[in-house]
Structure formats: structure tokens, C-alpha cells
C-alpha positions in Angstrom: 7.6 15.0 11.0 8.4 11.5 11.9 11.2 11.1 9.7 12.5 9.2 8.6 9.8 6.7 8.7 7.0 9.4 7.4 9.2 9.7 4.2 9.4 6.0 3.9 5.5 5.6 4.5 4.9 7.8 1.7 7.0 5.2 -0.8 5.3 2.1 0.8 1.7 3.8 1.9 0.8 0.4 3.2 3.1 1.4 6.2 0.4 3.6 7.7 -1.6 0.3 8.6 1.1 -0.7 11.1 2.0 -0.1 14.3 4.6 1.2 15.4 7.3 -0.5 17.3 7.7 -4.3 16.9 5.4 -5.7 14.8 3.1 -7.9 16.2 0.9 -10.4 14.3 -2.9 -9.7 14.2 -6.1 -11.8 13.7 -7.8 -13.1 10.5 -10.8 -11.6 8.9 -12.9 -13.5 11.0 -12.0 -12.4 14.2 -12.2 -8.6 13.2 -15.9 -8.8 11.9 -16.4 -9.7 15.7 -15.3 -7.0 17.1 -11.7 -9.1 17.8 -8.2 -7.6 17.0 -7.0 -11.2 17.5 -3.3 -12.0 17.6 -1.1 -12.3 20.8 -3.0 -11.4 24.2 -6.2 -11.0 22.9 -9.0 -13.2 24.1 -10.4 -15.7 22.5 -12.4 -15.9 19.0 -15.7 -17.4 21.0 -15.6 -14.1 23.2 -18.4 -12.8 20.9 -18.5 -9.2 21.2 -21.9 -7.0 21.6 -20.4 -4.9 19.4 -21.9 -6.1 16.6 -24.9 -6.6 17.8 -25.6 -3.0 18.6 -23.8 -1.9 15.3 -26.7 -3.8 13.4 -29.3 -2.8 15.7 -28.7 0.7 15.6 -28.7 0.6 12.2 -31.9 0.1 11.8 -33.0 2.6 14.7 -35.0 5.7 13.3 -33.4 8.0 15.7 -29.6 9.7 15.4 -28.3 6.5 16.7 -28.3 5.3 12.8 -25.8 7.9 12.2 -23.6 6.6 14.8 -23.6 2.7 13.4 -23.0 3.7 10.5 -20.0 4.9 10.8 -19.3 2.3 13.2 -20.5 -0.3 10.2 -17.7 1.0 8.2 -14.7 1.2 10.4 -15.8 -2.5 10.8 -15.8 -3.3 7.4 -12.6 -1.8 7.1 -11.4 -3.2 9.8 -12.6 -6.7 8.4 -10.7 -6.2 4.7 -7.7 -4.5 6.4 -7.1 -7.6 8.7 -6.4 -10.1 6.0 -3.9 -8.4 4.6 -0.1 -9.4 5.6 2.5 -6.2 5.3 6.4 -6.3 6.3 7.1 -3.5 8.7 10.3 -1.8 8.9 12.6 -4.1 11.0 11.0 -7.0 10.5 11.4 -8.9 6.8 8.5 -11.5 7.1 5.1 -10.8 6.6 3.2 -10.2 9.1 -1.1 -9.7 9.3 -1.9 -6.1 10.1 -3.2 -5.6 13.7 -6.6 -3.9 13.7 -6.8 -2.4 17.3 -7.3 1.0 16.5 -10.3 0.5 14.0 -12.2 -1.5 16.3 -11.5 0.7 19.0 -13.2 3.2 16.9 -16.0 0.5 16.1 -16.4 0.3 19.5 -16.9 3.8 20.6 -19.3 4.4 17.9 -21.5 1.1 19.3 -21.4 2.8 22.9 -22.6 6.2 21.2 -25.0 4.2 19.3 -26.1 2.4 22.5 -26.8 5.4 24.6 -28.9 7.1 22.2 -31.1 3.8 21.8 -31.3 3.1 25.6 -32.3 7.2 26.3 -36.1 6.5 27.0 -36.1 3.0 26.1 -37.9 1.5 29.4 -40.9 4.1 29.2 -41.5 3.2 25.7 -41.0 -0.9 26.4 -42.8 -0.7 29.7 -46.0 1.6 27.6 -46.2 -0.9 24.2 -46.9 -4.1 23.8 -44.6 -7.3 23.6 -43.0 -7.2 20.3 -39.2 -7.5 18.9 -38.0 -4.6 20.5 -38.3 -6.4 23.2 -37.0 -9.1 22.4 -33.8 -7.2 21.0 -33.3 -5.2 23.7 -33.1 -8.3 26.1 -30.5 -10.0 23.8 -28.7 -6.5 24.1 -28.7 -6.7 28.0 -27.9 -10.5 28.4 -24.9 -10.4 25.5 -23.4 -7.1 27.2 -23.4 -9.0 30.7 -22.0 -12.0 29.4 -19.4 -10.7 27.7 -18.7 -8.3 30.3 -18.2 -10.9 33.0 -16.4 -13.5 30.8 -14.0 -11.2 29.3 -13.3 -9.9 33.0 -12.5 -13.2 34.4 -10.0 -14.3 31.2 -8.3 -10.9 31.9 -7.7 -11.8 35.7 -6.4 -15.3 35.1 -5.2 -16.7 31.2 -4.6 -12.9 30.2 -2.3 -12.6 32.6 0.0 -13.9 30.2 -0.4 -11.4 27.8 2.9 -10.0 26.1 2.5 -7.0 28.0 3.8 -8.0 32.0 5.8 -6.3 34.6 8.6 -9.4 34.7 11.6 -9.3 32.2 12.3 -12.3 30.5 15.6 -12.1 28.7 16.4 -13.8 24.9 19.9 -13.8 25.2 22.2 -15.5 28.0 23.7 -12.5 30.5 27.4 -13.4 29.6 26.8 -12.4 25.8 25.8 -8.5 27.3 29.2 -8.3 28.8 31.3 -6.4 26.7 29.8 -3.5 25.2 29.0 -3.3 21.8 29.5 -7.5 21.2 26.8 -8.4 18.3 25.0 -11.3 18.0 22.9 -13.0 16.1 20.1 -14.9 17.6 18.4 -17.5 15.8 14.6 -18.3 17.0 12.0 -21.1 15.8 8.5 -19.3 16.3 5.3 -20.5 16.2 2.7 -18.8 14.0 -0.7 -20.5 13.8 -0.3 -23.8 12.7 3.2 -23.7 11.0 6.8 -23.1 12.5 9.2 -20.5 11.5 12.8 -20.0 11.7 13.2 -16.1 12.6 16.8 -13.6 13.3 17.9 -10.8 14.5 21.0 -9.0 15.3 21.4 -8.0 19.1 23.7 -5.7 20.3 24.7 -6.6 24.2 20.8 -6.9 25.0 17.8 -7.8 24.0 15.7 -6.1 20.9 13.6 -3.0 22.7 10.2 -2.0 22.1 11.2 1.1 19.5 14.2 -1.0 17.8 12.7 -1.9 14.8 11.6 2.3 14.2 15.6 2.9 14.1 17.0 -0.4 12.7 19.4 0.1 10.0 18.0 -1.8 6.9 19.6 -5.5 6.8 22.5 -6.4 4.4 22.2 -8.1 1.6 25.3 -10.1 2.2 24.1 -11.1 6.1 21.1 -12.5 4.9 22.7 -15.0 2.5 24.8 -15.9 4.9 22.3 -17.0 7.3 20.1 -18.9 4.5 23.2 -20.3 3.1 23.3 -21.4 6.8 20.1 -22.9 6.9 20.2 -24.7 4.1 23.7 -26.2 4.6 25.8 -24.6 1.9 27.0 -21.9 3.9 30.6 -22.5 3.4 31.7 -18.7 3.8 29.1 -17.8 6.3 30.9 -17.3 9.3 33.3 -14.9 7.4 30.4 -12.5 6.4 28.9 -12.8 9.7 32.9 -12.2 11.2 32.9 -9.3 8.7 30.3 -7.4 9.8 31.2 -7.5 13.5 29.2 -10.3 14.7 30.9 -12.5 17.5 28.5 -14.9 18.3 25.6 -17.1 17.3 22.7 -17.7 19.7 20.1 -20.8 18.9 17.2 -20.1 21.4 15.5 -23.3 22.5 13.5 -25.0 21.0 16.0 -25.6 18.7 15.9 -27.0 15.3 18.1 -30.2 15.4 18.9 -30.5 11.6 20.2 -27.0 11.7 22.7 -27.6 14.7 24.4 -30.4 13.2 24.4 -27.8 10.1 26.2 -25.4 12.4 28.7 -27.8 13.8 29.8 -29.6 10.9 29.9 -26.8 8.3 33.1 -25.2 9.9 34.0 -21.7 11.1 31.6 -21.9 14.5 33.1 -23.0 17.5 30.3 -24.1 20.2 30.5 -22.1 23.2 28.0 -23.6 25.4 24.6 -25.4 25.5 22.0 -24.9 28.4 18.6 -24.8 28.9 18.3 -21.4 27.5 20.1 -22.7 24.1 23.2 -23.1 22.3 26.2 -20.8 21.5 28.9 -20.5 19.5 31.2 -18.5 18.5 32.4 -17.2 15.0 36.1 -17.1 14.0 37.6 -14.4 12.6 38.2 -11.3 14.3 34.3 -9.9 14.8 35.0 -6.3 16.2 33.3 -3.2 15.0 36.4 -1.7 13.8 39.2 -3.5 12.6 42.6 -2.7 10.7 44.4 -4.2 8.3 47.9 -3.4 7.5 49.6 -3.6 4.5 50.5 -7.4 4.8 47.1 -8.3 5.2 46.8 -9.1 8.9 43.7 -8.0 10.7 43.4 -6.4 13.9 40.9 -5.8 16.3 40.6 -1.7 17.5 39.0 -1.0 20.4 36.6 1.9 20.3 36.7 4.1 23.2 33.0 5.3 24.7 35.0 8.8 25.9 35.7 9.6 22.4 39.5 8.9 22.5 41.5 8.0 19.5 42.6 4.7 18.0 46.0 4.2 17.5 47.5 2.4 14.9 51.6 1.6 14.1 51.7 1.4 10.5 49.6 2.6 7.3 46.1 0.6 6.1 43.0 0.2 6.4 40.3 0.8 8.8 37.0 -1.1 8.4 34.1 -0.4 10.1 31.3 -3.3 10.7 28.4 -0.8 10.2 26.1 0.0 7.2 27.7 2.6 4.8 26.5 5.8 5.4 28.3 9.2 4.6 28.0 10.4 8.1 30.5 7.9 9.0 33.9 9.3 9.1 37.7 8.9 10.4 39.2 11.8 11.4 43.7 12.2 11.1 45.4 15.2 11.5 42.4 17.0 11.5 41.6 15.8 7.8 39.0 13.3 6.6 40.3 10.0 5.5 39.3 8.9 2.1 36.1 6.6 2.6 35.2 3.4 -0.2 32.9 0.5 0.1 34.3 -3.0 0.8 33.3 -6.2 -0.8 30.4 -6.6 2.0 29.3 -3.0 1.5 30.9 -1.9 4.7 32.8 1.8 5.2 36.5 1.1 4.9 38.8 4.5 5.6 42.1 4.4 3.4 44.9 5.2 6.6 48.1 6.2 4.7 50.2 7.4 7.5 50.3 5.6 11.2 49.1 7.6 14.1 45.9 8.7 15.9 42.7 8.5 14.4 39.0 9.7 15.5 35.6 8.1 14.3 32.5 10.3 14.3 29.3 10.3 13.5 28.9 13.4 11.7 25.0 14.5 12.7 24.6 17.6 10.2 21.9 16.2 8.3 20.0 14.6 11.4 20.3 18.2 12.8 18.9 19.9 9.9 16.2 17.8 10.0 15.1 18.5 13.3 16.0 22.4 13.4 13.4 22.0 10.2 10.9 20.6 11.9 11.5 23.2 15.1 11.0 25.9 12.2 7.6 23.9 11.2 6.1 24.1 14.0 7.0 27.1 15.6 5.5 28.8 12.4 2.5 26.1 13.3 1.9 27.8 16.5 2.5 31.8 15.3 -0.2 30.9 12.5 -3.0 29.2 14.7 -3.0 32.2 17.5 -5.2 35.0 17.3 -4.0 37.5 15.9 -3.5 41.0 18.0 -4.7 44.1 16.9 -4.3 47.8 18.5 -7.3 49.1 19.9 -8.0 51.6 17.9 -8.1 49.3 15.3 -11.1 47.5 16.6 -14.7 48.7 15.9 -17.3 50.3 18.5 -19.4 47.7 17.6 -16.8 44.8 18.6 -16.1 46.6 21.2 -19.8 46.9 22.8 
């Protein structure tokens, strides 16, 4: 019932190969049939894994060990063909190779298995035979387990210490663009993915993209990413209106930036730079880039501020009210008690019809969101009823049960 990504897995079934959260970058084919998820943090490619090793050797063990490797065998094949694919997860646009932690993981538990079943009585049968492969094999086993074992310990304690996953907080955007609440920015990055460089975005609102962001983010508009391409390339004459349009204040070029594109961003006109530090540079869009604005009946725009206690804007004469979020029919302005009329703009954005000055609400109406989760409240209370044993009276139940 993890909607709505479950119902979006089932249209794009190559969804239930990612991770959740942000989607992070796995190995190539030739790291997983080593036992080695590959990607960010993981250790090196020449960190051989025994896995392997006692997947093959187990295979051709005569006792219930072979039962074990094979199935082991085959979440490593999969594992193997699954890793050289590249899916786009939902968040994230680019394509990105599948991470293959959790198959190997299983890999691994069935070598272990595998493992102990071999070793159960292996010294009184080496130490009562004759020298032949077996022992041979299992001194490989021994030596490669150690090895590994010690190597992999020591990169942990010292280079993978710089895995993503650390206790510190390094921050992508500068702390004055968190000030004000709600400001949106979009950050521009120049990422490093194996041997080529790539120019990558995102919209931040006052912080930093979390760890469950892209499981919630609203799909990306059509109209923002022409804008920033048009950027890129130089043509982008009208991209700092879209960009103003949907609410976006800012523009944030992490270092290292790309030079070409900064003189693209000062000389195409409607960015203003802010500042330029070691972190990177910023500048900020013209036009008025708030969430909600309001534009009379002459035209002229004007910011609203939206209160976090839920109290109403306030406008002095009749338009409209445009809000820099993606259309969605939960959005809605509230006068009088009555629901404004709601259209789509040129950008796609909800824009409420305001005939009459006065005060106005926006809400978030939540029915549907509710009704999906008083549905799945239903499903698995009914879950648990079905699943316990059933009661019966006594007299219902048989001397023979009963003795």
C-alpha cells in the first residue's frame, strides 16, 4: 500500500529494481559477478570476494550444500544481468545503473549456508584421505576468506570512511538562501559519473534535497525543463520568466562550475549575480518569484505572502491569484466561504479567478489522500481479523481435540 509509488511501479514494473530514496548509481556487470554492488562507497573492483568461490564450489558438493549454491548461482546471475541495466527512478530524470545490494546480499547468505554445510566434518574427512583437490580447494577457501576479510576491514577503517553515508552534514546550498521560508531554488551541479561529466538540477526549497525527497517529488514541468536547456545551450531568452513564474528566486551554480555556462548566464539577461564564493555562484531571477502572486486587472503583479498559521491573504481589488505549484485539484482558494473558480495558466500552473477584493484562504484539500489511507487502515485491519485463529465455543470442539 505504498501509494502512490506502488501504483506507479505497476505502469513502469522496472521501478521494483530501485531503491528507494535517492537514487544512487550502481556497478557494472563486472563488478556484480564478483560479488560487488559497486557504485559510491563500495570497495574496490580488485576486492575479490570469496563469494564466488564457494558458490562454485558448493556447487559441485554432493551434499545439501548444492541446494544452497544454487540458488545462490542464480541470485548472482540475476544480479549480474540486472546491474547493466540503467532505469530513471522517480525524482531523478537521468538514467541511472540499478544498484544490486540486495541480490548479492542474498548471494551472500546463501554462500555462508553453503559454506557451513561444506565445512561440518570437513577436517575428519581431510585429516583421514589422502592429498588430493579437496585439499587443495579448501585451502584456497581458507586463505581467500582471510584475505578478504582483513583487506576489506582495513579499507572500511580508513578510505571507507568516506563513504556517502557519515555522521557530518555537508550542505549544497549557501545558509543565506534557507532564510526565508519557502524561497525555491534551483541548483545547478557538474557531477562526475565514471569517465564523463554531467551537468545535473534540482529545485530546493530553503534546504537541501533529503533522503526520502525524490519518493514525494511532484513530477517536473515541462516548461522548467526547457527553460534550463534553453539555458544551457544559450538560447534561453525567456528563461528567467518561466523560472520567475513558477516561484523560483534564485539560481545556485555549485563549484566546480562550468565556465561556458556562466558567461551564458550573465550575458543572456534576466539573472542578476548575487554573489560568488568558494561554495559557487548566485544569482538571482527578476520578476516577482513568490509562490502566490496576484495580478490585478491592469496587469501588475504582486507578491502575497502566505501565512504558516493559516491566515488569509488580502487583496484590494479583483484578479487573479496564481499559484507557483503543479496543478492539482486539491489545490484550492477559499472566499466567502465559496471555492474560486480554478484554470490552468500558460505554464500549467493553478490560477484562481478573484472577482471581488477581500480575504482569501488556500488549502490543500486532503480528501483523497485520506481515503487512501483510511483504505489501507481497512486492508489491513481485515489482514489481521483473517490471519488469527479463529475462536470456537467449547462445546463446539471435539473430545478428541480436547484430549
Amino acid at each position: 500500500m505504498c501509494l502512490p509509488w506502488s501504483l506507479e511501479a505497476l505502469t513502469h514494473p522496472t521501478r521494483f529494481l530501485i531503491e528507494p530514496g535517492i537514487s544512487v548509481a550502481g556497478g557494472l556487470a563486472n563488478e556484480a559477478i564478483l560479488a560487488n554492488p559497486g557504485g559510491i562507497g563500495s570497495i574496490p573492483w580488485w576486492f575479490v570476494s570469496p563469494v564466488l568461490l564457494v558458490i562454485l564450489v558448493a556447487i559441485f558438493s554432493s551434499t545439501q550444500a548444492r541446494f544452497y549454491a544454487s540458488w545462490g548461482f542464480s541470485f548472482l546471475l540475476a544480479a549480474t544481468f540486472v546491474s547493466s541495466l540503467a532505469i530513471s527512478a522517480h525524482g531523478n530524470a537521468s538514467n541511472t545503473h540499478v544498484w544490486v545490494g540486495t541480490w548479492l546480499a542474498i548471494t551472500t547468505l546463501c554462500a555462508v549456508v553453503s559454506g557451513v554445510v561444506i565445512l561440518d566434518g570437513l577436517r575428519e574427512r581431510l585429516a583421514n584421505s589422502n592429498i588430493h583437490y579437496r585439499h587443495i580447494l579448501a585451502g584456497l577457501g581458507v586463505v581467500s576468506v582471510l584475505a578478504y576479510s582483513l583487506t576489506a576491514s582495513m579499507w572500511i577503517t580508513t578510505t571507507g570512511a568516506n563513504s556517502p553515508l557519515q555522521v557530518n552534514r555537508t550542505s549544497v546550498l549557501p545558509p543565506f538562501l534557507g532564510i526565508s521560508p519557502g524561497t525555491k531554488t534551483l541548483v545547478i551541479r557538474n557531477l562526475s559519473v565514471g569517465a564523463t561529466d554531467q551537468l545535473t538540477f534540482f529545485v530546493a526549497r530553503e534546504n537541501d534535497a533529503f533522503l526520502g525527497d525524490p519518493d514525494v517529488a511532484p513530477k517536473s514541468s515541462p516548461a522548467i525543463d526547457k527553460a534550463i536547456r534553453d539555458l544551457v545551450d544559450g538560447s534561453g531568452l525567456t528563461s528567467s520568466k518561466v523560472l520567475s513564474a513558477h516561484g523560483i528566486k534564485f539560481l545556485f551554480m555549485k563549484n566546480p562550475v562550468d565556465d561556458q555556462l556562466v558567461r551564458s548566464v550573465d550575458g543572456i539577461g534576466g539573472f542578476m549575480r548575487n554573489s560568488s564564493t568558494d561554495a559557487g555562484i548566485v544569482w538571482r531571477v527578476t520578476g516577482v518569484g513568490e509562490r502566490l502572486v496576484f495580478t490585478d486587472e491592469n496587469s501588475k503583479s504582486t507578491p502575497m505572502l502566505i501565512p504558516d498559521d493559516g491566515a488569509p491573504v488580502v487583496t484590494r481589488s479583483p484578479g487573479t491569484l496564481t499559484l507557483a505549484e503543479n496543478y492539482d485539484s486539491s489545490w484550492q482558494v477559499i472566499q466567502n466561504g465559496a471555492r474560486l473558480v480554478r484554470t490552468k495558466n500558460e505554464y500549467g500552473l493553478p490560477q484562481f479567478l478573484a472577482p471581488t477584493p477581500g480575504e482569501f484562504f488556500l488549502i490543500h484539500d486532503g480528501t483523497v489522500r485520506r481515503g487512501w489511507l483510511s483504505l489501507q487502515f481497512i486492508v489491513l485491519l481485515s489482514v489481521l481479523v483473517m490471519i488469527l485463529p479463529a475462536g470456537r465455543r467449547k462445546r463446539e470442539i471435539s473430545v478428541e481435540e480436547l484430549t
